[in-house]
C-alpha positions as protocol buffer text, in pm:
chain_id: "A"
residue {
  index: 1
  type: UNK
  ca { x: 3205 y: -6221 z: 2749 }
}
residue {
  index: 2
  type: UNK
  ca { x: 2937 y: -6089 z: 2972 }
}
residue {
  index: 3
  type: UNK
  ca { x: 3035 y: -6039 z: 3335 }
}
residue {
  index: 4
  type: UNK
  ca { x: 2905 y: -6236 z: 3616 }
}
residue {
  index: 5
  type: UNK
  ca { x: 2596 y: -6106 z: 3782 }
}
residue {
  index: 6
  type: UNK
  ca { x: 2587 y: -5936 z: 4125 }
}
residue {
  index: 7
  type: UNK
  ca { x: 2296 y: -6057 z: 4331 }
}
residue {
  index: 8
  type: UNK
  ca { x: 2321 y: -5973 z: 4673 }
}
residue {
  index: 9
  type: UNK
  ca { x: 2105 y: -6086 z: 4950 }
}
residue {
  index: 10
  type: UNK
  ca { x: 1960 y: -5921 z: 5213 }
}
residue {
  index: 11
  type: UNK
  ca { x: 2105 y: -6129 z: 5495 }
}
residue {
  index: 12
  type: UNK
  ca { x: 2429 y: -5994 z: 5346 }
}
residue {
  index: 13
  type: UNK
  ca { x: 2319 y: -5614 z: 5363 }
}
residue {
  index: 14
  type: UNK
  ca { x: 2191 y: -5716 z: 5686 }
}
residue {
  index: 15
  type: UNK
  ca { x: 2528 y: -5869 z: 5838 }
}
residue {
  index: 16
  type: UNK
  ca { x: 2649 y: -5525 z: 5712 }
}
residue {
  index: 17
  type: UNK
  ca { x: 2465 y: -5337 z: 5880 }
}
residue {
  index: 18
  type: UNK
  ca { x: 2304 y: -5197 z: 5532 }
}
residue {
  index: 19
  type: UNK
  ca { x: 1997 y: -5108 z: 5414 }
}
residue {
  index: 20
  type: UNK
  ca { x: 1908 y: -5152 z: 4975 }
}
residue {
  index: 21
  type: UNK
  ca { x: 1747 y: -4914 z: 4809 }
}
residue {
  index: 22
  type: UNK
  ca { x: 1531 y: -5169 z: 4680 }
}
residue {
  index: 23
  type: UNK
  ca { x: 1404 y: -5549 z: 4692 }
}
residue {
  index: 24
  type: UNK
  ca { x: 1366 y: -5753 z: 4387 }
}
residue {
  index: 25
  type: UNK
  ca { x: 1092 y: -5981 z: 4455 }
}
residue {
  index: 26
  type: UNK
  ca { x: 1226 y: -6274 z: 4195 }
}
residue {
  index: 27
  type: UNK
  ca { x: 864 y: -6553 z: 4212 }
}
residue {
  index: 28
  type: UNK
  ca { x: 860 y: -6902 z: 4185 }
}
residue {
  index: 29
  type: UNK
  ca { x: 894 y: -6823 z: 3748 }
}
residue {
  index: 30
  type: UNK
  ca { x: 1154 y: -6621 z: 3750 }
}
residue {
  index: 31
  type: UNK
  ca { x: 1383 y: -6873 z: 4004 }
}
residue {
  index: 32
  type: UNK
  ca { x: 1269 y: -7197 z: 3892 }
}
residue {
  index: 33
  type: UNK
  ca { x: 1156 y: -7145 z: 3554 }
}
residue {
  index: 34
  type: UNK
  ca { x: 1437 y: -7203 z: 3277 }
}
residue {
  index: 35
  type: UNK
  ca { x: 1284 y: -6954 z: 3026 }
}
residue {
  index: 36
  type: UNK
  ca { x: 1182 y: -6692 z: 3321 }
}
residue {
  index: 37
  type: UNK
  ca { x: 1554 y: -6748 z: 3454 }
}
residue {
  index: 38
  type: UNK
  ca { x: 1632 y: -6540 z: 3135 }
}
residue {
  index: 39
  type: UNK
  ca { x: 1388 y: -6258 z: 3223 }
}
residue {
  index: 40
  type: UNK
  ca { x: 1503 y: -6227 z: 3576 }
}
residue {
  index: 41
  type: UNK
  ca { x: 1908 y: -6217 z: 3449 }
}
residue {
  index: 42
  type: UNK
  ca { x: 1785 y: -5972 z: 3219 }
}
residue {
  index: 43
  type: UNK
  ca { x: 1685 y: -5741 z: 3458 }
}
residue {
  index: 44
  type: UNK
  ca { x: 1932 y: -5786 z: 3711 }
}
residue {
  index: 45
  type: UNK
  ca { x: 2156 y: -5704 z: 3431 }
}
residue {
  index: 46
  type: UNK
  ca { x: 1971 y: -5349 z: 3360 }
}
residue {
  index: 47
  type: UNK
  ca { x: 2001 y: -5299 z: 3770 }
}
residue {
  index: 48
  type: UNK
  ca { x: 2330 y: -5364 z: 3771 }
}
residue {
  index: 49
  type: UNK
  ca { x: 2382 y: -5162 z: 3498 }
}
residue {
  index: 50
  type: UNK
  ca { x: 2175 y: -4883 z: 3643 }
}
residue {
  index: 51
  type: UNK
  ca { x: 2420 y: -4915 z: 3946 }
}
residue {
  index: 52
  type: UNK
  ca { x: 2097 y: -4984 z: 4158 }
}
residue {
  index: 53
  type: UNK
  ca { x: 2090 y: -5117 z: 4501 }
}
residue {
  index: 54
  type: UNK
  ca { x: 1940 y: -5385 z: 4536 }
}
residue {
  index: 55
  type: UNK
  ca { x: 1883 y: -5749 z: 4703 }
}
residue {
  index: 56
  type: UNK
  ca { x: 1694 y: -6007 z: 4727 }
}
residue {
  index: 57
  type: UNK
  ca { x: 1582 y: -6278 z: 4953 }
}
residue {
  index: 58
  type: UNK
  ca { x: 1755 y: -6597 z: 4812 }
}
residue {
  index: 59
  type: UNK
  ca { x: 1660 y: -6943 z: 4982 }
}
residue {
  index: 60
  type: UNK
  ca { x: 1388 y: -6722 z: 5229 }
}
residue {
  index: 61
  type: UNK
  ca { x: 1193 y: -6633 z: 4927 }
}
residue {
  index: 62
  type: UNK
  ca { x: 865 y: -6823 z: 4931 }
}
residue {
  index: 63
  type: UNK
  ca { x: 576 y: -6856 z: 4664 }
}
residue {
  index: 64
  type: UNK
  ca { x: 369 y: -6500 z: 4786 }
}
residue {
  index: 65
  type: UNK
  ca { x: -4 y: -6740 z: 4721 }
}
residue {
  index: 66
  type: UNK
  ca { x: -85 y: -6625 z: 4438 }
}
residue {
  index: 67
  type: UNK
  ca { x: -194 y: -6995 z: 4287 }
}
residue {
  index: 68
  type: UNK
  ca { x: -345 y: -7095 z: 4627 }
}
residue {
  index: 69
  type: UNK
  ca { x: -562 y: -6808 z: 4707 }
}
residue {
  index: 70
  type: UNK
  ca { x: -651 y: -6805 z: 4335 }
}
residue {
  index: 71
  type: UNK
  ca { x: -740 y: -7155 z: 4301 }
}
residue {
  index: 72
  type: UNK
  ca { x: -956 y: -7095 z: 4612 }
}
residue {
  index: 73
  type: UNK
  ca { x: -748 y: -7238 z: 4878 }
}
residue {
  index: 74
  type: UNK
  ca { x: -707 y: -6906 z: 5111 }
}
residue {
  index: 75
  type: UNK
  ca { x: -597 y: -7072 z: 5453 }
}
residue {
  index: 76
  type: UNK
  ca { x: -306 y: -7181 z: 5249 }
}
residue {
  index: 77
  type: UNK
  ca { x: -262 y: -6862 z: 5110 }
}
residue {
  index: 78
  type: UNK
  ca { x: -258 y: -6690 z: 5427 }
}
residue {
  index: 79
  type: UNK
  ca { x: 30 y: -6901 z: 5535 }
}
residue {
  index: 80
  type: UNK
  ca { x: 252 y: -6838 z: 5306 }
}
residue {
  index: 81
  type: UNK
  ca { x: 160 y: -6467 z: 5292 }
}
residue {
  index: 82
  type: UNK
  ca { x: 236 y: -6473 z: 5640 }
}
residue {
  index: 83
  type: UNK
  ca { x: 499 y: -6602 z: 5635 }
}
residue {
  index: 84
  type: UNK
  ca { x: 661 y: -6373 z: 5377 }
}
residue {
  index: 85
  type: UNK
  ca { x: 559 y: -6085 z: 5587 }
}
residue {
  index: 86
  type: UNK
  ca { x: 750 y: -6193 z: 5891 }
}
residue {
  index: 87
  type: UNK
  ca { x: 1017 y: -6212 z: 5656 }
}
residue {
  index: 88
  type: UNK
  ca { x: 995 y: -5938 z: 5472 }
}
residue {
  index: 89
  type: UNK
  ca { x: 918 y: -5676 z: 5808 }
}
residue {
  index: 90
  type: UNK
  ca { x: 1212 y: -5844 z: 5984 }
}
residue {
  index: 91
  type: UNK
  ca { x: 1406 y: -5643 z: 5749 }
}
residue {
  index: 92
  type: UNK
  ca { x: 1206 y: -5359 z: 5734 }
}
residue {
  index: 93
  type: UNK
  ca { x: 1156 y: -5382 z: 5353 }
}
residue {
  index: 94
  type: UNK
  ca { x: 1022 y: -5053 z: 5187 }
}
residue {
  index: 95
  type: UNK
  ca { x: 1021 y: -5108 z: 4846 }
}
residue {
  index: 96
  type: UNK
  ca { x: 958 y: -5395 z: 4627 }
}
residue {
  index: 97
  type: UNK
  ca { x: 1017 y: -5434 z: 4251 }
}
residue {
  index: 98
  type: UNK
  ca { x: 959 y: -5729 z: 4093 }
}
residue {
  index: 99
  type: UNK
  ca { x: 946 y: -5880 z: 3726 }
}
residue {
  index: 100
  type: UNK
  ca { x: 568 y: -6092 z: 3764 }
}
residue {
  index: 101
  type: UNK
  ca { x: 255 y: -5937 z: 3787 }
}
residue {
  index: 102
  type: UNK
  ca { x: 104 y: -6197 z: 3982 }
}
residue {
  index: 103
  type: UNK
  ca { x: 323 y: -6138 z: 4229 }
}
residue {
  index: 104
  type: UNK
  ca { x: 323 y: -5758 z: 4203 }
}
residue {
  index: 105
  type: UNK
  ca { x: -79 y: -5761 z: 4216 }
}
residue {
  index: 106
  type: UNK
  ca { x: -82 y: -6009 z: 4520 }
}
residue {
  index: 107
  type: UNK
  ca { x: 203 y: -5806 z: 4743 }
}
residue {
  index: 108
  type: UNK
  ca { x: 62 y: -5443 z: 4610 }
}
residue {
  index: 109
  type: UNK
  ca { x: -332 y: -5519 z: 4712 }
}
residue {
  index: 110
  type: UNK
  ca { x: -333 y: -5873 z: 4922 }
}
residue {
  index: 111
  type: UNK
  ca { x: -36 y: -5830 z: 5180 }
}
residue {
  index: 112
  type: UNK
  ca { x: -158 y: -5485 z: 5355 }
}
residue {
  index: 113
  type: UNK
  ca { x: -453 y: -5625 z: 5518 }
}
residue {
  index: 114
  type: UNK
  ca { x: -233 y: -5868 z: 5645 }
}
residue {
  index: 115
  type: UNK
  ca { x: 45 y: -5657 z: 5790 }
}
residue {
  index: 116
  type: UNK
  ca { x: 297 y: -5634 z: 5459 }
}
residue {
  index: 117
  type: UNK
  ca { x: 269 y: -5229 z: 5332 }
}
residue {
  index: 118
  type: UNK
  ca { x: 505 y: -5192 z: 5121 }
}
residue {
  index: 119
  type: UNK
  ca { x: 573 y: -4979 z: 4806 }
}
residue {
  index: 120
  type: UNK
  ca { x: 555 y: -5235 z: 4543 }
}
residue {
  index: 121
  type: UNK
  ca { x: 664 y: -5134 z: 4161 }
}
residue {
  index: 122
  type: UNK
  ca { x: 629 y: -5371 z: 3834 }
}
residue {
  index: 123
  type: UNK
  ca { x: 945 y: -5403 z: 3674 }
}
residue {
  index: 124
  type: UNK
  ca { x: 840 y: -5201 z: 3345 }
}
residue {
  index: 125
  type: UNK
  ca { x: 681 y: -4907 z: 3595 }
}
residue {
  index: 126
  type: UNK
  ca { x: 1099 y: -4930 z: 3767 }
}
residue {
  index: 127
  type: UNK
  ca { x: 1239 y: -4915 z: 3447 }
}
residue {
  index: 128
  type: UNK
  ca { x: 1063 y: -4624 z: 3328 }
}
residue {
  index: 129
  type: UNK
  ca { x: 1157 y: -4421 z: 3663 }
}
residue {
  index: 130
  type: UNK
  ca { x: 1502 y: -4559 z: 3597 }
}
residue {
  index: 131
  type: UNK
  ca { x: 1514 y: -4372 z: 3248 }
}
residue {
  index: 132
  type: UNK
  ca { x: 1331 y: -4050 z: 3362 }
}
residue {
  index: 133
  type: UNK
  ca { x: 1597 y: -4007 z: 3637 }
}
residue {
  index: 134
  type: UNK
  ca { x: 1871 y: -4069 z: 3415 }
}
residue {
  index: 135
  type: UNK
  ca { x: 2014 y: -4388 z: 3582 }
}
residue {
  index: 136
  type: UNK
  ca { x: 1945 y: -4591 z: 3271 }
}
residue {
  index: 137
  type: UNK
  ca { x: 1956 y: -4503 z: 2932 }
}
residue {
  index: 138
  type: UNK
  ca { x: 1755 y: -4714 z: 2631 }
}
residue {
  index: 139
  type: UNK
  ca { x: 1904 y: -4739 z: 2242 }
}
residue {
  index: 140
  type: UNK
  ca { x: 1721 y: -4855 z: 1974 }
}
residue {
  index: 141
  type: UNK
  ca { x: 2024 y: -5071 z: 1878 }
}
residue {
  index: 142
  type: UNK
  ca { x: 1869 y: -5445 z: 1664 }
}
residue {
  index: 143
  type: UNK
  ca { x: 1520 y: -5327 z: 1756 }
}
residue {
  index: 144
  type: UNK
  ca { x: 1481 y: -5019 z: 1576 }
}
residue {
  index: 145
  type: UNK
  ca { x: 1231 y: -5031 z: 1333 }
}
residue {
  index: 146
  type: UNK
  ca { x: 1090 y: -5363 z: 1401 }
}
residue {
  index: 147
  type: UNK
  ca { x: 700 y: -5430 z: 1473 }
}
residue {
  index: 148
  type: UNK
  ca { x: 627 y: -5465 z: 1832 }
}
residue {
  index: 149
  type: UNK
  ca { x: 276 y: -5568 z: 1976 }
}
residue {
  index: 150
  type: UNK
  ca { x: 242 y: -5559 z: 2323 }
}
residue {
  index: 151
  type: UNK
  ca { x: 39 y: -5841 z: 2527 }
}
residue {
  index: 152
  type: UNK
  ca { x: -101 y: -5660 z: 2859 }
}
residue {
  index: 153
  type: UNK
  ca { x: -119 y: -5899 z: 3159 }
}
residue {
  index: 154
  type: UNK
  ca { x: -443 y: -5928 z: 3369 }
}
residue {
  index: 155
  type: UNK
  ca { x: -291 y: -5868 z: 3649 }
}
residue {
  index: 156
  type: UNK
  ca { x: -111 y: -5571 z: 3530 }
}
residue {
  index: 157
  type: UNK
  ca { x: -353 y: -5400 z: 3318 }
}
residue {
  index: 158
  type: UNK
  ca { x: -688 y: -5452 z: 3409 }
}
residue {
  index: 159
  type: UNK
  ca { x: -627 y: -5546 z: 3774 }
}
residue {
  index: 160
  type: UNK
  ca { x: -371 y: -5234 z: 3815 }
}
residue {
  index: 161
  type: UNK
  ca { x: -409 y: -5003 z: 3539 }
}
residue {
  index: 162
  type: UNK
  ca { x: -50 y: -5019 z: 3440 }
}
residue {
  index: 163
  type: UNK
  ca { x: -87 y: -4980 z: 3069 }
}
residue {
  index: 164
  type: UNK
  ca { x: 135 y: -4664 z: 2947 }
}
residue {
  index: 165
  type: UNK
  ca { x: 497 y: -4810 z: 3112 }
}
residue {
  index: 166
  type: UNK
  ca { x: 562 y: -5095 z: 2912 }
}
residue {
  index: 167
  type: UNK
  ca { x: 415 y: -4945 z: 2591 }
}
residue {
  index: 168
  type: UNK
  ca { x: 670 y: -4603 z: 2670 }
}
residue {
  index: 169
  type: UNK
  ca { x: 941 y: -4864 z: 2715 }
}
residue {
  index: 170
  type: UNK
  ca { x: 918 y: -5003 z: 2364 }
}
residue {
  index: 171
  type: UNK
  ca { x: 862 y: -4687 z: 2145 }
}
residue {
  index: 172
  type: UNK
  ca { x: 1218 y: -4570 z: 2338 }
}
residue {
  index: 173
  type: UNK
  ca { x: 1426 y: -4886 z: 2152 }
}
residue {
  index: 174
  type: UNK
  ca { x: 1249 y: -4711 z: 1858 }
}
residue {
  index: 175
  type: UNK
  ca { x: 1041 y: -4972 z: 1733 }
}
residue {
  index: 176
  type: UNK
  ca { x: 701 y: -4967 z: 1569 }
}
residue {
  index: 177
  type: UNK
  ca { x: 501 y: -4998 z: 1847 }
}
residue {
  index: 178
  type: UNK
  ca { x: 150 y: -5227 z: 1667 }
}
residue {
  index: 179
  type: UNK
  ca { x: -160 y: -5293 z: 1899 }
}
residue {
  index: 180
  type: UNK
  ca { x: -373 y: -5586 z: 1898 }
}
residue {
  index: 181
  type: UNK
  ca { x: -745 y: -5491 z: 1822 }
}
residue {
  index: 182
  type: UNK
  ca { x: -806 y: -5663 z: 2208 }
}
residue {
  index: 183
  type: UNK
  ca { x: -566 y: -5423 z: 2407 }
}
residue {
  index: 184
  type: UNK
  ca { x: -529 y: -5236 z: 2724 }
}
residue {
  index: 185
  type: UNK
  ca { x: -876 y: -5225 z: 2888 }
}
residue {
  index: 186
  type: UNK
  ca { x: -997 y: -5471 z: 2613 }
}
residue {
  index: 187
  type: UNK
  ca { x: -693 y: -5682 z: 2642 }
}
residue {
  index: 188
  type: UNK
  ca { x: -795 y: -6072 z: 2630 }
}
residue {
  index: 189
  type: UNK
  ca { x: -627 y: -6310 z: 2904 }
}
residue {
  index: 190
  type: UNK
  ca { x: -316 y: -6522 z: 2789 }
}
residue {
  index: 191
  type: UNK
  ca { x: -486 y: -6832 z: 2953 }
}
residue {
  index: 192
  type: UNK
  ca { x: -248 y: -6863 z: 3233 }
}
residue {
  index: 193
  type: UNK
  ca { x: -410 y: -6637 z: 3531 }
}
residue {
  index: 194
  type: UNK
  ca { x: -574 y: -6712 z: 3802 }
}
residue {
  index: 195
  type: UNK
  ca { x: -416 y: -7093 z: 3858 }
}
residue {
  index: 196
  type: UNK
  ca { x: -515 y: -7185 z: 3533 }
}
residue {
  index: 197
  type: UNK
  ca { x: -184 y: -7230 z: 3450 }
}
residue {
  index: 198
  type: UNK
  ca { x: -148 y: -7563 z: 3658 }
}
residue {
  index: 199
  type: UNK
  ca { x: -504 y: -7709 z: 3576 }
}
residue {
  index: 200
  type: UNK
  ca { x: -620 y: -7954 z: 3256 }
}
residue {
  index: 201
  type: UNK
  ca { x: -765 y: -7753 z: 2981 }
}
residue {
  index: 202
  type: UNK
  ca { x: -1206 y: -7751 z: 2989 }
}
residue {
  index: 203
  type: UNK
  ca { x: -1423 y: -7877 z: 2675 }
}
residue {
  index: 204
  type: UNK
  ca { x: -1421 y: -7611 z: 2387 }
}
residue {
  index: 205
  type: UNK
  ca { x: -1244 y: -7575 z: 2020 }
}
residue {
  index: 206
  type: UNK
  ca { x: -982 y: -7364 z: 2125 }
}
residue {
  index: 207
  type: UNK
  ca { x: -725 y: -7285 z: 2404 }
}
residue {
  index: 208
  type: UNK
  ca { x: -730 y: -6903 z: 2525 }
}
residue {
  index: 209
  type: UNK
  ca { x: -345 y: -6879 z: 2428 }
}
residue {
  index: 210
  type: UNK
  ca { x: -392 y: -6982 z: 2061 }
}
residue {
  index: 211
  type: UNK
  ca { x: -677 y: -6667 z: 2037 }
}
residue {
  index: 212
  type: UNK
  ca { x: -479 y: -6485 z: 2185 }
}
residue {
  index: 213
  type: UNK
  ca { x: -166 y: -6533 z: 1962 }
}
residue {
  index: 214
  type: UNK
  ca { x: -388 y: -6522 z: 1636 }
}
residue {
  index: 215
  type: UNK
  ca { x: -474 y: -6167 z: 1762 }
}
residue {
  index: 216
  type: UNK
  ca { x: -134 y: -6078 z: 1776 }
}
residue {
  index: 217
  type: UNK
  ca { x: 12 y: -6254 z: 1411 }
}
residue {
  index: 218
  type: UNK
  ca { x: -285 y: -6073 z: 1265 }
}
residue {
  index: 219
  type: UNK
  ca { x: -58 y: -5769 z: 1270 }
}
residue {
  index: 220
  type: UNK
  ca { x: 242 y: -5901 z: 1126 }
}
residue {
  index: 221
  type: UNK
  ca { x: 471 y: -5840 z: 1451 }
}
residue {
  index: 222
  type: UNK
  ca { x: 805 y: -5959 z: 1488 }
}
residue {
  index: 223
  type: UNK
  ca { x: 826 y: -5923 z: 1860 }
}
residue {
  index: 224
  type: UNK
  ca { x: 541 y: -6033 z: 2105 }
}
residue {
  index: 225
  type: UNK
  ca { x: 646 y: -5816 z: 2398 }
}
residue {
  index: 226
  type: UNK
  ca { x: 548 y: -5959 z: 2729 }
}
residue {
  index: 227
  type: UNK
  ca { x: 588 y: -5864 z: 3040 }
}
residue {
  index: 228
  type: UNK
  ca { x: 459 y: -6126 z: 3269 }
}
residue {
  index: 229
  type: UNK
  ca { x: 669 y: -6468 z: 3291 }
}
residue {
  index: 230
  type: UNK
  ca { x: 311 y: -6673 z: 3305 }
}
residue {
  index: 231
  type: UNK
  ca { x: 174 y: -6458 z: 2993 }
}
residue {
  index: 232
  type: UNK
  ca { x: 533 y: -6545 z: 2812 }
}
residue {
  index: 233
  type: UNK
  ca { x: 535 y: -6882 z: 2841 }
}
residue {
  index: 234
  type: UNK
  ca { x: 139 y: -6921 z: 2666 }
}
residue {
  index: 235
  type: UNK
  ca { x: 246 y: -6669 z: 2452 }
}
residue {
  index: 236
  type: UNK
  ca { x: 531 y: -6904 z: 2301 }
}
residue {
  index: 237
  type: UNK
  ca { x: 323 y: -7183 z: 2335 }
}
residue {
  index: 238
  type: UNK
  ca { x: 89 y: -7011 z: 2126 }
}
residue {
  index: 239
  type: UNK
  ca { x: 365 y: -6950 z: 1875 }
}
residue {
  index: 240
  type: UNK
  ca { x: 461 y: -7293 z: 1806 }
}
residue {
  index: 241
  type: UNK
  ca { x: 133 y: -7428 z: 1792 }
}
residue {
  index: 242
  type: UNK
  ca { x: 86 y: -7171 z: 1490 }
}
residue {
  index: 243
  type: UNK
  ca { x: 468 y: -7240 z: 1347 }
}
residue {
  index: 244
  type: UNK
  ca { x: 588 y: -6887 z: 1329 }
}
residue {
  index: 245
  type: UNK
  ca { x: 837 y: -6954 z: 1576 }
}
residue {
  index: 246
  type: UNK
  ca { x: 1102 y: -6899 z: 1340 }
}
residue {
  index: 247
  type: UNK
  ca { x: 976 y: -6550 z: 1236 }
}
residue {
  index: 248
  type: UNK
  ca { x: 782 y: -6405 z: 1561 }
}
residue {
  index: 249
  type: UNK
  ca { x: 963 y: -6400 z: 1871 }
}
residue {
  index: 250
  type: UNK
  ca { x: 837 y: -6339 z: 2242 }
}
residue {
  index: 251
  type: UNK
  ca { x: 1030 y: -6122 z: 2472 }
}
residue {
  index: 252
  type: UNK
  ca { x: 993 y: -5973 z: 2804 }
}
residue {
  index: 253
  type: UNK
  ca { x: 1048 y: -5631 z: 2790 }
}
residue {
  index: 254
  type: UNK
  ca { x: 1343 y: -5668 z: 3026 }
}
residue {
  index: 255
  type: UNK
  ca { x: 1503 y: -5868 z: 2800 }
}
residue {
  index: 256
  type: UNK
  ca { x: 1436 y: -5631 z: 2488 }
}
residue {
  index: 257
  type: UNK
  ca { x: 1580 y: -5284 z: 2671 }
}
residue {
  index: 258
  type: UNK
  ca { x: 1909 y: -5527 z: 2773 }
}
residue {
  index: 259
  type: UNK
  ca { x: 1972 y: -5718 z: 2495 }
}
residue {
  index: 260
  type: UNK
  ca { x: 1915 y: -5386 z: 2241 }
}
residue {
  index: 261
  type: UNK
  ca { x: 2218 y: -5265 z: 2422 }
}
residue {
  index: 262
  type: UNK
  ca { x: 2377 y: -5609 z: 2419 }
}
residue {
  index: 263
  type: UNK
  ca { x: 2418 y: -5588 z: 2831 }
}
């Protein structure tokens, strides 16, 4: 039976007079989400693992604006970026790690102009430090062997240029790592970015996710590695709507490194 999870907050560090190495930034998916609740368990598993420390923000965590400033509302964003940042400085945050790339992309390149500099790290980019330190340690374990295509984010790739981490993070569980002829720089959007998410489809013949999955049964994976909660959940959409659900599975990459070594 797996043991229960330690999540600390940082009013706790704070009543002890303590500073974390880290703070995982956990988003609106990856707290309210039931399928991103896995991701985010998944990864808290790996820190705890790692013996990292770490903390997040609990009840004073607030959307970072992502949706608003995307869907064009930017007084709205600014208020809730703000608000974060008053936050977030009252405890003189440093570092940031955090499991969405919406949320990395926003805090990274959106908060500094508004007073938030911080250091902020996708989860796949921590993960890979984590291993080339030698705090964390990857085994092949059920994945070895299997074909694994990897689905780069917008925000990630493209907006970031974070390409090599994830893709480094699957070939070290050993499995067949298969790209999709639109990949890194090419990569096409799951459908899900920029508030699209939340909004009624347009006219056309086909939804973005359902291209986007053909691209990736086209190699004959068994793993859809994702590494975005937003890009997951049109990614399994995808899957169903196609009826491979029963032979293709989609993954964060979290949950591959933790569940290969059964954490």
């Amino acid at each position: 039976m797996r043991e229960a999870l330690k999540v600390p907050t940082m009013a706790e560090y704070m009543s002890l007079g303590k500073q974390p190495e880290v703070l995982f930034w956990v988003g609106c998916a990856g707290s309210f989400d039931d399928r991103a609740k896995k991701i985010t368990k998944a990864f808290v598993r790996l820190l705890n693992k790692a013996n990292i420390d770490f903390a997040v923000l609990g009840t004073e965590e607030s959307c970072t604006g992502d949706p608003a400033k995307r869907a064009g509302n930017e007084f709205l964003f600014q208020m809730q970026a703000v608000t974060n940042i008053e936050v977030l400085n009252a405890y003189e945050v440093k570092k940031i790690v955090t499991t969405c790339p919406h949320c990395f992309n926003t805090l990274k390149n959106e908060y500094p102009s508004l007073g938030g500099n911080y250091e902020v790290v996708h989860h796949t980019q921590f993960l890979k430090s984590l291993l080339e330190e030698g705090r964390l340690t990857i085994e092949g374990g059920k994945f070895k062997g299997k074909r694994i295509t990897f689905h780069d984010p917008c925000y990630l790739g493209r907006a970031n240029n974070v390409y090599e981490a994830p893709r480094e993070l699957i070939q070290k569980l050993e499995a067949e790592l298969i790209e999709m002829k639109s990949c890194k720089q090419d990569g096409l959007c799951c459908g899900a970015g920029g508030a699209q998410m939340f909004k009624d489809a347009e006219k056309g013949d086909k939804e973005i996710n359902v291209e986007r999955t053909e691209q990736a049964l086209d190699i004959k994976p068994d793993i859809i590695a994702a590494g975005c909660p937003f890009c997951n959940t049109m990614m399994t959409d995808g899957v169903k709507i196609k009826e491979k659900e029963d032979t293709v599975k989609v993954m964060d990459i979290a949950e591959l490194i933790a569940n290969a070594q059964d954490l």
